[in-house]
C-alpha positions in Angstrom: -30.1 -213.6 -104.5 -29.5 -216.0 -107.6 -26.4 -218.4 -107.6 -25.4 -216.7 -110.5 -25.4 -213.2 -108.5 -23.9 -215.0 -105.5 -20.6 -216.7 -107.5 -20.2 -213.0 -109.3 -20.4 -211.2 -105.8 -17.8 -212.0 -104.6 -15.4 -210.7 -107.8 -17.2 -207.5 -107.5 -18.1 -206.3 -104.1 -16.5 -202.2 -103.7 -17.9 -201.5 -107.1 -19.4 -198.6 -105.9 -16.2 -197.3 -105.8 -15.2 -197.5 -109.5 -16.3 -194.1 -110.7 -13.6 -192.6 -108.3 -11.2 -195.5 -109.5 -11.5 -194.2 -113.1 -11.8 -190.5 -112.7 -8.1 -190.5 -110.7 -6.5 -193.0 -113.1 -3.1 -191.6 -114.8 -3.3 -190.6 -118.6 -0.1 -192.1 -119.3 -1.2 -195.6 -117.6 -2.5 -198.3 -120.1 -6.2 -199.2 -119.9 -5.2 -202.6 -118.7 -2.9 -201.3 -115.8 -6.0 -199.0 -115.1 -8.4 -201.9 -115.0 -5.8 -204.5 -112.9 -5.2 -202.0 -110.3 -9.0 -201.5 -109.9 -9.0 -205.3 -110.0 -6.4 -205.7 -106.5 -8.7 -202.5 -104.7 -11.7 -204.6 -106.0 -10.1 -207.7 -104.4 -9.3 -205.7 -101.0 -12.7 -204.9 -100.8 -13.9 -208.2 -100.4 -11.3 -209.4 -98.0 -12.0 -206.7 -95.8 -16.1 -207.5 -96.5 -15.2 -211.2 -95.7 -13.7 -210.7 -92.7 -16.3 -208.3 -91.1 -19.3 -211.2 -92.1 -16.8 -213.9 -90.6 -16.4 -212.6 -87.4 -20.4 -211.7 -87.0 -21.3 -215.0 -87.9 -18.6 -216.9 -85.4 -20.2 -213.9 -82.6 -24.1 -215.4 -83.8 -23.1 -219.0 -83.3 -21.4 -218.2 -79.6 -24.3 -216.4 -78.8 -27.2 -218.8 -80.3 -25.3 -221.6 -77.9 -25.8 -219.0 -74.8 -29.2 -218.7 -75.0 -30.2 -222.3 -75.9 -27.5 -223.4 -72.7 -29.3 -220.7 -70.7 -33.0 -222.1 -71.6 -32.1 -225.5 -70.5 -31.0 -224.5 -66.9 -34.5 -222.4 -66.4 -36.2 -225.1 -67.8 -34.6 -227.6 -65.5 -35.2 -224.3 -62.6 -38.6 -224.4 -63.4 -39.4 -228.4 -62.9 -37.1 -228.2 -59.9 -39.2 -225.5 -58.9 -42.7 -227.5 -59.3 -41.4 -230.5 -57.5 -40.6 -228.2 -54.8 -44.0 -226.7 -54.6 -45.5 -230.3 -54.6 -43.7 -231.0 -51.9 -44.3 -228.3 -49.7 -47.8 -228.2 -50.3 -48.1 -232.3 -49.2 -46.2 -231.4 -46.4 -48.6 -228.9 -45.1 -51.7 -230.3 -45.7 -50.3 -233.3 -43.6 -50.1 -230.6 -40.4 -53.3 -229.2 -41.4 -55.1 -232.0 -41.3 -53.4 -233.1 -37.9 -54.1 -229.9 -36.5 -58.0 -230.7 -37.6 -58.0 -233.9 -35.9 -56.3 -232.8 -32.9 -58.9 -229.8 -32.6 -61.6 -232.0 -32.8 -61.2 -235.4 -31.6 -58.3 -234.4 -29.6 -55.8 -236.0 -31.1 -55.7 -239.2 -33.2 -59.0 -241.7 -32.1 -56.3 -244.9 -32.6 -54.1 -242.9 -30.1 -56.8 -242.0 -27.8 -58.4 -245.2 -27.7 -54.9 -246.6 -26.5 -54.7 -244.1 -24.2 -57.9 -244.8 -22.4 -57.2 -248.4 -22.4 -53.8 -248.1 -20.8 -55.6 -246.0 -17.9 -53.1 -243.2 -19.1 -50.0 -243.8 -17.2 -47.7 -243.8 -20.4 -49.3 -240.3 -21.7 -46.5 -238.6 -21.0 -44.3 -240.8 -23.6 -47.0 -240.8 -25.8 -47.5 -236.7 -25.5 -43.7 -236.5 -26.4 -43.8 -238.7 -29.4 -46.8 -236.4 -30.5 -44.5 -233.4 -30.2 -41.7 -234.9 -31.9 -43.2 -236.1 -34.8 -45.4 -232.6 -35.1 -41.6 -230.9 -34.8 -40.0 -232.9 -37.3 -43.3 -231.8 -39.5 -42.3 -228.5 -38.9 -39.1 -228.6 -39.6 -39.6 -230.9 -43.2 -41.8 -227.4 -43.9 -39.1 -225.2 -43.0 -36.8 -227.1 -45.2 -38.4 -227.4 -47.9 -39.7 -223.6 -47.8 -36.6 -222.1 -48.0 -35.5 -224.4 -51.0 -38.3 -223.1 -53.0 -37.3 -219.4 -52.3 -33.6 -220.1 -53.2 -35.3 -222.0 -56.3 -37.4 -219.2 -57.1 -34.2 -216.8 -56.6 -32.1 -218.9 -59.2 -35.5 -219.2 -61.9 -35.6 -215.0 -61.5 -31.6 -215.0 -62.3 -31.9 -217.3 -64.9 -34.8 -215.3 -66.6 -32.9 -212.4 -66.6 -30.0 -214.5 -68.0 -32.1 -215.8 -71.0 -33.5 -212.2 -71.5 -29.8 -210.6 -71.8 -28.9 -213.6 -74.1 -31.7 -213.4 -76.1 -31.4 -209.5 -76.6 -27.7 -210.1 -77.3 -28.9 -213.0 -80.2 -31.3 -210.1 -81.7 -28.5 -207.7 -82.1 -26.5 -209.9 -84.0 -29.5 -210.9 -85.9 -30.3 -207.5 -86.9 -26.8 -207.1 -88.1 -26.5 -209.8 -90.1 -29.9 -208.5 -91.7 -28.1 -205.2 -92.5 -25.4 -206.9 -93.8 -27.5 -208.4 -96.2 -29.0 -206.0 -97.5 -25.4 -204.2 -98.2 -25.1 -207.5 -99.9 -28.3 -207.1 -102.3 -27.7 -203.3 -103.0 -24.0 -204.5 -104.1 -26.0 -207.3 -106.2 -27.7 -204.4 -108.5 -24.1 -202.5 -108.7 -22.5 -206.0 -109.5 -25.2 -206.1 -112.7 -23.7 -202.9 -114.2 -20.5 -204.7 -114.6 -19.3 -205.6 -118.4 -17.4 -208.0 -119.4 -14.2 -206.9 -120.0 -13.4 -205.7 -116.3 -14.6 -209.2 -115.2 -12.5 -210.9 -117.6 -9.8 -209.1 -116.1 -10.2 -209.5 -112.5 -10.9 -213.4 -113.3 -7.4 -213.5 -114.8 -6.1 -211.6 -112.0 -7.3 -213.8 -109.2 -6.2 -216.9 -111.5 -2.7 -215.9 -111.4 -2.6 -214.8 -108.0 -4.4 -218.6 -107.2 -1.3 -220.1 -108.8 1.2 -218.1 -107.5 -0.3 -219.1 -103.7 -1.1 -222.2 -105.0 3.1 -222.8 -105.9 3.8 -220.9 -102.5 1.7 -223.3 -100.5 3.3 -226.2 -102.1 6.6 -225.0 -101.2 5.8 -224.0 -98.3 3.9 -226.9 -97.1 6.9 -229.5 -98.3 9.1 -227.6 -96.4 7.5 -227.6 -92.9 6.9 -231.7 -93.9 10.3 -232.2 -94.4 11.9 -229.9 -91.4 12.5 -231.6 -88.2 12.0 -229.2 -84.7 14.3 -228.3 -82.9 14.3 -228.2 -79.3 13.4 -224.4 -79.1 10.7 -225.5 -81.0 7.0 -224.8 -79.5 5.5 -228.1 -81.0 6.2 -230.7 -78.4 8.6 -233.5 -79.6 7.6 -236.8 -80.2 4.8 -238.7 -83.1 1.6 -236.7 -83.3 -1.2 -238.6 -82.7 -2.5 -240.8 -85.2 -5.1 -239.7 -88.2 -8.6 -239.9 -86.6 -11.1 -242.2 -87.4 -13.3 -241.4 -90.8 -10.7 -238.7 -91.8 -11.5 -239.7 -95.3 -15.1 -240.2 -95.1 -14.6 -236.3 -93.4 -13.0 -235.4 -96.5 -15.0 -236.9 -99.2 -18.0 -235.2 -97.4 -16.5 -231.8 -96.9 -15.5 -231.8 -101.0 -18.8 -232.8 -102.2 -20.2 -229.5 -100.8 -18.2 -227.5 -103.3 -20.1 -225.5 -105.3 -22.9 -224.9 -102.9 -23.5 -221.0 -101.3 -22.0 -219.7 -98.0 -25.5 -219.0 -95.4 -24.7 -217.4 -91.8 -25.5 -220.0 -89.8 -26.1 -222.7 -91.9 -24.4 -226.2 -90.8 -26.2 -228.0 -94.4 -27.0 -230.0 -96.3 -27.5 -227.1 -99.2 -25.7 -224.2 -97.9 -22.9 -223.9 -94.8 -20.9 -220.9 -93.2 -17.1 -222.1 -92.2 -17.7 -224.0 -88.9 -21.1 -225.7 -90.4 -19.0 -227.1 -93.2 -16.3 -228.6 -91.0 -18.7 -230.0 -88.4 -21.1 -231.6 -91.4 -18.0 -233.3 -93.0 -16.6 -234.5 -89.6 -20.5 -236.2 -88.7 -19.8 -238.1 -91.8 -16.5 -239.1 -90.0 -18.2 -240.0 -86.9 -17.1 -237.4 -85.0 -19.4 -234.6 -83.2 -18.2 -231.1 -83.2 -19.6 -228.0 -82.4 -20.9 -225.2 -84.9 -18.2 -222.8 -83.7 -14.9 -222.3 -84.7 -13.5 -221.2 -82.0 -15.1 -224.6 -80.2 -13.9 -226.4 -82.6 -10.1 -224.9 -81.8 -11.0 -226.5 -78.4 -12.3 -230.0 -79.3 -9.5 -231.0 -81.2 -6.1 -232.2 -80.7 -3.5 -229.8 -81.5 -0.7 -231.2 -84.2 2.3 -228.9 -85.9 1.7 -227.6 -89.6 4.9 -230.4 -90.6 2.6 -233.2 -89.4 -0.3 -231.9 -90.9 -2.9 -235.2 -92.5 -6.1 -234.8 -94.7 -8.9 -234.1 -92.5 -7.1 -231.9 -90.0 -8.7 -228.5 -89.3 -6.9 -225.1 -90.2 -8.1 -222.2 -87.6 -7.2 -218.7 -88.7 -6.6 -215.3 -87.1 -6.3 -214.3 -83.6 -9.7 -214.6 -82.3 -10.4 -217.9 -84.3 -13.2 -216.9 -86.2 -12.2 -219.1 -89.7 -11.8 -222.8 -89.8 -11.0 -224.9 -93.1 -10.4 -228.5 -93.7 -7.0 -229.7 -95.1 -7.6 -232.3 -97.9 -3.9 -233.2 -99.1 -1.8 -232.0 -102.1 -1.4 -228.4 -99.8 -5.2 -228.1 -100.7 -8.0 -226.9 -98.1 -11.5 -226.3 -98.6 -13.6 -224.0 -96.9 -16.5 -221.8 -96.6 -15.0 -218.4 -97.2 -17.8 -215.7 -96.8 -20.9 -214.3 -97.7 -21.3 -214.0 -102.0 -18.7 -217.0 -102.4 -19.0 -220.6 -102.1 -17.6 -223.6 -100.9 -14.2 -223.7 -102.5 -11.2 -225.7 -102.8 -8.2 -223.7 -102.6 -4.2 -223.4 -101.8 -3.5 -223.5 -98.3 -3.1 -219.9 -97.1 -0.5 -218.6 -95.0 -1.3 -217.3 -91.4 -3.1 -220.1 -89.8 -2.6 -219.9 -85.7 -3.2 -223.7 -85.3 -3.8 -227.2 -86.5 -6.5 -229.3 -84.8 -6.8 -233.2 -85.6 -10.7 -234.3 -84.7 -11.3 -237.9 -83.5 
């Protein structure tokens, strides 16, 4: 896909659609009502095709971080394992090779040579010893015997672990390969598009920017300015402060603008939503994981009135979208797949604020 298709994509995505959009237009409607209406089912179309992508790529993440957790405990299974196995084998050869000795020289020659020389009246003490220390041979054996089988018992879980995690990672693979090839069949619709119906839409979504844009202002000065009250869910008191390298997490997060939204991708040339906000915040010094819903957990929380530049914006109920705030009731973000990495108005509906650092 070329950058040109991508940036275009997103405008047009649903246009298979318009030949039905066309056909059931009203006679008495003007060609420009015709063409804005397609424009808001056009623009419904791609939210709905955002959202879908969004949540499979926040479900790929999650599971990419099962099965690389899950290889790391076999792998550490596996070494505990071979120590085991070293050890039990030393142990046994020790008692075989006693049990050599004792066969044919009748015990150990230093022993017996004491033995003789003491005209034997401490072999019963010495006989004991013998026993003892052969027992606690024994028992060494025992030990470390059934350790390996529990070992062995929590390698054959683990295995089975990695092998449900890793069929789980496929799946999602395969979907998001599906998904793209949606995408690049809605590429060769998006050529047959003339100008005038993307001039149209492109006016469209630019007045529908600044209306937002206006209502997120507003918006956004008034929850500044209002103080909570004591039914209030935001505990009262100062937030914590503005964490350290907000701005560096900032200027990082806006130089990506421009570049194309990858599943997966975490930079530097393309991101998906948590890759953008953890790339900016490395910048800032601050490690985060590539997962929004993580991210939701690493932060501290802070009201939407005491809301700074460099605080995250998590959206919808499962967490599945995270955006940076950047001042002036500005965000950018990486929205979904045919868009880019964008600047925009705050938008309405975030379920929390979360202040890295």
């Amino acid at each position: 896909m070329t950058p040109r298709s991508r940036r275009r994509l997103g405008v047009l995505v649903g246009i298979a659609l318009l030949p039905p959009i066309l056909g059931a237009a009203s006679a008495a409607s003007s060609p420009i009502d015709d063409k804005k209406a397609q424009a808001a089912r056009l623009q419904q179309q791609i939210d709905q095709q955002g959202e879908r992508i969004s949540v499979l790529d926040e479900q790929y993440n999650r599971a990419h971080l099962k099965l690389q957790s899950t290889q790391a405990s076999l792998s550490k299974a596996q070494a505990d394992l071979a120590s085991a196995d070293a050890r039990f084998s030393q142990v046994r050869g020790r008692l075989s090779q006693a049990a050599i000795t004792a066969y044919t020289h009748g015990g150990n020659t230093r022993l017996v040579d004491e033995l003789v020389r003491s005209d034997g009246r401490d072999l019963p003490v010495r006989n004991q010893y013998v026993q003892t220390a052969a027992a606690d041979e024994r028992q060494a054996l025992d030990d470390l015997k059934a350790a390996r089988q529990d070992l062995e018992a929590l390698r054959s879980k683990l295995q089975q672990n990695q092998k449900d995690a890793k069929a789980a990672n496929d799946k999602l693979s395969a979907d998001r390969n599906a998904l793209n090839q949606a995408v690049a069949s809605q590429e060769t619709l998006l050529n047959s598009v003339q100008g005038e119906l993307a001039t149209l839409v492109a006016q469209k979504q630019a007045a529908d920017a600044a209306a937002a844009a206006r209502r997120a202002a507003t918006e956004l000065a008034a929850r500044q300015t209002a103080r909570p009250t004591r039914s209030s869910s935001v505990p009262l008191g100062p937030p914590p402060p503005v964490g350290h390298g907000a701005s560096a997490a900032v200027a990082t997060a806006e130089a990506q603008i421009g570049k194309p939204y990858v599943y997966g991708a975490a930079g530097p040339d393309s991101f998906d939503c948590s890759g953008l906000t953890m790339y900016a915040w490395n910048a800032g010094g601050v490690s985060l994981s590539h997962s929004s819903q993580s991210q939701y957990s690493e932060t501290t929380h802070v009201s939407g009135a005491d809301m700074q530049p460099g605080d995250l914006l998590f959206y919808y109920s499962d967490i599945h979208h995270v955006a940076m705030y950047v001042g002036g009731g500005m965000m950018v973000e990486a929205p979904h797949t045919g868009a880019n990495v964008r600047e925009v108005p705050v938008r309405d509906g975030y379920v929390g604020v979360g202040r890295p650092g």
